[in-house]
C-alpha positions in Angstrom: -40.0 29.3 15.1 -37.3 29.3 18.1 -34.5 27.3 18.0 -35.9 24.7 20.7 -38.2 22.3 21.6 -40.9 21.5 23.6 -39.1 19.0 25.7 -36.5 21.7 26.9 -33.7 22.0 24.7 -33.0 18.6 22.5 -31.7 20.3 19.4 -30.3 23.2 20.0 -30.2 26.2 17.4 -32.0 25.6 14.0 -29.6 24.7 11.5 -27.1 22.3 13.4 -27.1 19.1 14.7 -27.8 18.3 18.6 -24.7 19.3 20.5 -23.3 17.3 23.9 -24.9 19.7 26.5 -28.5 18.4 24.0 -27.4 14.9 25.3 -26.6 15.8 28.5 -30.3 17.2 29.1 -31.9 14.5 27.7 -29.7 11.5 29.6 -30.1 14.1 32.6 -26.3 13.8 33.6 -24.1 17.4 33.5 -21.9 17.3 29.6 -18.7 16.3 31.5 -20.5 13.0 32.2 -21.3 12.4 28.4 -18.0 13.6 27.5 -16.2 10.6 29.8 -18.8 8.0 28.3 -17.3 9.3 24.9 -14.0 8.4 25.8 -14.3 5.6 27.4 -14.0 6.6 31.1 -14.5 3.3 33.1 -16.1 5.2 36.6 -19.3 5.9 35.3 -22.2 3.8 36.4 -23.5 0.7 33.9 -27.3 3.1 34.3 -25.5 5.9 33.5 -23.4 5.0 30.7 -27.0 3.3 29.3 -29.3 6.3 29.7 -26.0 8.4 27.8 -26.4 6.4 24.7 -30.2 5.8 24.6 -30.1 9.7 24.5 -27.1 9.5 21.6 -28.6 7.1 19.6 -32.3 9.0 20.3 -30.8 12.5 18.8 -28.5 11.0 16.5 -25.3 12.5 18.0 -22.4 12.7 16.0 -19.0 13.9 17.7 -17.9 17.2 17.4 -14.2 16.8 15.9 -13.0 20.1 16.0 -14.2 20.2 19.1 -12.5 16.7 20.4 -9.1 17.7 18.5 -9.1 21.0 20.8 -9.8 19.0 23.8 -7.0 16.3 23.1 -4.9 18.4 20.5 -5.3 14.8 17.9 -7.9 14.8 15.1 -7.3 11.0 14.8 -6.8 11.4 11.1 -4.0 10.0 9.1 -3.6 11.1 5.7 -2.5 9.4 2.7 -1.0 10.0 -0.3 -1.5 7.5 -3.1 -0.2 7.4 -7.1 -3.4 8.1 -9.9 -3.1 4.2 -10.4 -5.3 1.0 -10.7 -2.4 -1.0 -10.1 -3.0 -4.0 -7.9 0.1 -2.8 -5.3 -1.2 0.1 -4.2 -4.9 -0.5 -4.5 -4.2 -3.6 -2.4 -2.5 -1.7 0.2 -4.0 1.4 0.4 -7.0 -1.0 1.0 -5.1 -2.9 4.0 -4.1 1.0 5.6 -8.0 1.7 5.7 -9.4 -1.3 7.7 -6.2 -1.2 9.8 -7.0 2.6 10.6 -10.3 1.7 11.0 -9.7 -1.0 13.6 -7.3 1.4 15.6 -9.7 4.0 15.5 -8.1 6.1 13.1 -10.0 7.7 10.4 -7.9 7.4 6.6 -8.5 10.8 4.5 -6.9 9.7 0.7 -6.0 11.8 -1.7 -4.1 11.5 -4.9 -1.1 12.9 -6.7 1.4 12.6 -9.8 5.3 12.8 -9.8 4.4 16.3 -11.5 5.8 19.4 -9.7 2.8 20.9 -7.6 0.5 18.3 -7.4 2.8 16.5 -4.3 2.4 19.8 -2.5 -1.1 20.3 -3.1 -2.2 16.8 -1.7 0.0 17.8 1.5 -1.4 21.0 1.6 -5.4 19.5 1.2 -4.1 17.2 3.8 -2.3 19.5 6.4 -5.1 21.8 6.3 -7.7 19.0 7.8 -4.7 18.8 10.9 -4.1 15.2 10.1 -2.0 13.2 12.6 0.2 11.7 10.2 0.9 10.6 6.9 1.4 7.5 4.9 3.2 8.4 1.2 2.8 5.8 -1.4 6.3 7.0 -2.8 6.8 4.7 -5.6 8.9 7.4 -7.8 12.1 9.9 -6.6 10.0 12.9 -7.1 7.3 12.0 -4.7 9.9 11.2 -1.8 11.7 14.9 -2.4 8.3 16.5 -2.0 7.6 15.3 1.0 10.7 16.4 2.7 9.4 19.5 3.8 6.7 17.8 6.0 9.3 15.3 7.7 10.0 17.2 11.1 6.1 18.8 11.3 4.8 15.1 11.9 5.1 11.4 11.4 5.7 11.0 8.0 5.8 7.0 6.9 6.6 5.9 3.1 5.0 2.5 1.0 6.0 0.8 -1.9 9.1 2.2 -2.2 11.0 -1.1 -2.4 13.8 0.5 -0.2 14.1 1.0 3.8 14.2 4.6 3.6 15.7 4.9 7.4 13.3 4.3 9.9 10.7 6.1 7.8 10.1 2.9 5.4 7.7 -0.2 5.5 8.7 -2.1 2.3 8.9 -5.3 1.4 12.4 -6.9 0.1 12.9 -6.4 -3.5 16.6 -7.6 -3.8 14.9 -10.8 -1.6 12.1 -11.0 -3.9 14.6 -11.2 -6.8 17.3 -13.8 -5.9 14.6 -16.0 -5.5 13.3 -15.9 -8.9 17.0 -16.4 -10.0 18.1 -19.8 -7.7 14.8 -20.8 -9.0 16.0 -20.3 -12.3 18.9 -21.8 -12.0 18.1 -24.4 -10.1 16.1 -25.4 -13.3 19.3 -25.7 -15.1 18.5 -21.3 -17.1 21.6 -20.0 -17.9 20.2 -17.8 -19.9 17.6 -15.9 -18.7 16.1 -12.1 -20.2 14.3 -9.4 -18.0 11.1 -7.2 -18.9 12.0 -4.2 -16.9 9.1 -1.6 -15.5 9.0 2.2 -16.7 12.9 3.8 -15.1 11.3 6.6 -12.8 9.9 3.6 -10.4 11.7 3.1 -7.4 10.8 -1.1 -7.3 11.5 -1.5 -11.0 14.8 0.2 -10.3 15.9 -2.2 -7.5 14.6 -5.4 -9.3 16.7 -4.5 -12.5 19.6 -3.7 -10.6 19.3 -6.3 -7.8 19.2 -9.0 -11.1 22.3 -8.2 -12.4 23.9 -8.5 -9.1 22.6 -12.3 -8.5 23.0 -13.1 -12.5 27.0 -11.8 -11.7 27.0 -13.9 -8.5 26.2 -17.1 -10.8 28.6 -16.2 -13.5 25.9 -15.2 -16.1 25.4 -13.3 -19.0 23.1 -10.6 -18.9 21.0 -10.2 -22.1 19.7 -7.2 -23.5 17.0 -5.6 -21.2 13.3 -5.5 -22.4 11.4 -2.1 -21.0 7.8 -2.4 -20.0 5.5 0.2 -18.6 3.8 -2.5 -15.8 0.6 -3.0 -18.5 -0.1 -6.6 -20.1 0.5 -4.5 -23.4 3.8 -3.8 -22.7 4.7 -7.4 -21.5 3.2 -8.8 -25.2 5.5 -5.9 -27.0 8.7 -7.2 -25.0 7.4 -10.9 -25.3 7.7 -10.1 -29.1 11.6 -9.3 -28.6 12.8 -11.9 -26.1 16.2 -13.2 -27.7 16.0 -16.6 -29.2 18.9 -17.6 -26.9 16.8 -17.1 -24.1 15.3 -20.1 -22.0 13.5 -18.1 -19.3 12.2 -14.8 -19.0 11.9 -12.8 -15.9 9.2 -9.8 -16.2 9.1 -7.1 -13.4 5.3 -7.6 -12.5 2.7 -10.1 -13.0 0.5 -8.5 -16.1 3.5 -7.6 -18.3 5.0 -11.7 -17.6 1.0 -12.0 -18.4 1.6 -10.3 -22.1 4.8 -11.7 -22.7 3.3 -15.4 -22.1 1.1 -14.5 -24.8 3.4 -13.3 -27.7 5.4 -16.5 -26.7 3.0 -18.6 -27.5 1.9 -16.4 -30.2 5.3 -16.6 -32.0 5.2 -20.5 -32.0 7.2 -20.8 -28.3 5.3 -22.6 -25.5 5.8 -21.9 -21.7 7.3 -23.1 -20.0 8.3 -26.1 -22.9 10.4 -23.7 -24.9 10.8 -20.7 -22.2 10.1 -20.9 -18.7 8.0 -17.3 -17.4 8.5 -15.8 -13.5 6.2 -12.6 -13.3 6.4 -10.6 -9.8 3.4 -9.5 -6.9 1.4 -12.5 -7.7 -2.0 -10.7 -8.6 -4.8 -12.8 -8.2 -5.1 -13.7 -12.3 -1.5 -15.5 -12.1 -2.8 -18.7 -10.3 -5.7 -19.0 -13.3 -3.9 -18.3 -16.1 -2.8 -21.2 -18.6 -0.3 -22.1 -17.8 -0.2 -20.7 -14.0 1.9 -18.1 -13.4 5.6 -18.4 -11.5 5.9 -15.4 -9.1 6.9 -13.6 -6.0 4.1 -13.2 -3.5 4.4 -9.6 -2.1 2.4 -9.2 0.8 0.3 -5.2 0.3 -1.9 -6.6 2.8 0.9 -6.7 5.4 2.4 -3.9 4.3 -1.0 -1.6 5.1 -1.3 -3.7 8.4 2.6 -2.9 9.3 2.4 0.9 8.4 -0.4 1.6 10.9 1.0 0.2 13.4 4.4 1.6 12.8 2.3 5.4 12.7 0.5 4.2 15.9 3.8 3.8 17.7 4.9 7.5 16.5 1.9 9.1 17.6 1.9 7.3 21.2 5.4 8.6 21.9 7.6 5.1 21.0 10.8 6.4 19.2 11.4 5.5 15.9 13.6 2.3 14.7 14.8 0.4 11.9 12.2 -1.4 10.6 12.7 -4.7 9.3 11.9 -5.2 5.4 8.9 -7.9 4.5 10.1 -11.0 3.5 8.8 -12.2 0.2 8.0 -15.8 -1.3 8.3 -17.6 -4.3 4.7 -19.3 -5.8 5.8 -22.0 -8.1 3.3 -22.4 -10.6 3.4 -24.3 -14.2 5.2 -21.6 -16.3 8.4 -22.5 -15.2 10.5 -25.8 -15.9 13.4 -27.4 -16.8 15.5 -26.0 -19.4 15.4 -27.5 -22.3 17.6 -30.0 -24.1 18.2 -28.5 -27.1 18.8 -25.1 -25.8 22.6 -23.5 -25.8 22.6 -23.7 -21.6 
């Protein structure tokens, strides 16, 4: 069997897939002419450019990438490095970053690591070997933003979901925002006593929350009760619900499924939201708005976070230099849950 065809050429060698000089002879144009069509080069002919793709769509072309990233010394791939989670933040952005690549003709290679020592540097190795243009580092805990470092001057490096502008390197949205409004809410409810369900300590955003609260409960004047740890599950909410201090009249949990769990050891334990305590969760996931009673929380916006990030990588890779980049503003969803405080309660 030879390694042509009849028709002078169409496939090439046996074994491998028709190459651009197989589309050339078929469209009958020379391969610089169906490399130009590839990328978009407006002199070519309407008849031309037609006859080019007839003959890719006849063979079933697909482009060469080694071959384009030697021509234009890009590969057009960003990498990105995500936490092993199901957590709505993440997934929702990490889904954003893909159609926004998409759309700006990127492609999104994904991989996965843990705060664990290695498995940081083997995602950027996995990654660094494929020549990706850049990366995007879901750096939600200290460890993953320290292994990175060693990447930072080889090529545009961007970090997610830390909760912090980390230089010009950071798209994130406003945590210490997010949290003074759940407080003035609050307040403005008459709480004077109000208890937090932290998430785990090694998270960046749980960090920043816990702290940025005691800095707005110290700017009212008010007490700050013991602090209730969570691990960001529903479990752990319903745990700290079943140790919120009887002197509390609103509870403030770090995300949405843990204010979730602690709404139902409230009610559980014979106290009613928001009648007896008033609940504020944070990221609004999609279950807040159905749950009974809705769910008070801060909208963060992952979708605009993914959007913002490729852009932000877009601008590095066509030469803009880098800036401060301006946090995401978050909003308050007022739902059911929370209310005045009550009457009886020591306010």
């Amino acid at each position: 069997m030879g390694g042509t065809t009849e028709a002078g050429g169409r496939v090439g060698k046996v074994g491998r897939g028709p190459s651009m000089h197989d589309v050339a002879a078929v469209a009958g144009v020379s391969h610089q002419t169906v490399s130009r069509v590839l990328n978009g080069y407006v002199g070519i002919r309407p008849e031309t450019r037609a006859r080019v793709v007839a003959a890719i769509e006849e063979l079933g072309y697909r482009r060469n990438m080694a071959a384009r990233q030697l021509a234009t010394g890009r590969s057009d791939v960003i990498g990105v490095v995500m936490p092993e989670t199901h957590h709505f933040g993440p997934m929702s952005t990490l889904y954003a970053i893909e159609a926004a690549a998409k759309r700006a003709g990127l492609k999104p290679l994904i991989t996965t690591a843990t705060p664990e020592e290695g498995t940081v540097g083997d995602a950027l190795d996995f990654l660094l070997g494929r020549s990706v243009d850049a990366l995007v580092v879901m750096a939600q805990q200290p460890e993953m933003l320290d292994a990175v470092k060693s990447v930072l001057d080889r090529l545009p490096v961007l970090f997610v979901l830390t909760g912090d502008a980390h230089g010009p390197r950071s798209v994130a949205v406003d945590q210490r925002r997010g949290v003074r409004l759940v407080v003035e809410h609050l307040v403005s409810l008459g709480h004077r006593r109000i208890q937090h369900i932290a998430g785990p300590g090694d998270y960046l955003e749980a960090r920043l929350r816990r702290a940025a609260l005691r800095e707005v409960l110290a700017e009212h004047g008010l007490e700050e009760l013991p602090i209730l740890s969570g691990d960001w599950s529903a479990d752990s909410g319903y745990r700290a619900g079943l140790e919120v201090d009887p002197s509390a009249t609103a509870v403030f949990a770090a995300n949405d499924p843990m204010a979730l769990g602690a709404m139902h050891a409230l009610e559980e334990g014979g106290r009613s939201v928001p009648g007896d305590v008033s609940l504020v969760g944070f990221d609004d996931v999609p279950e807040s708005a159905h749950a009974r009673p809705g769910l008070t929380t801060v909208h963060q916006d992952f979708t605009e976070v993914g959007l913002r990030a490729v852009q932000v990588l877009m601008d590095r890779l066509n030469g803009v230099p880098e800036s401060h980049i301006e946090p995401i503003e978050p909003w308050l969803i007022a739902r059911e849950s929370s209310g005045p405080v009550p009457l009886v309660a020591d306010a």
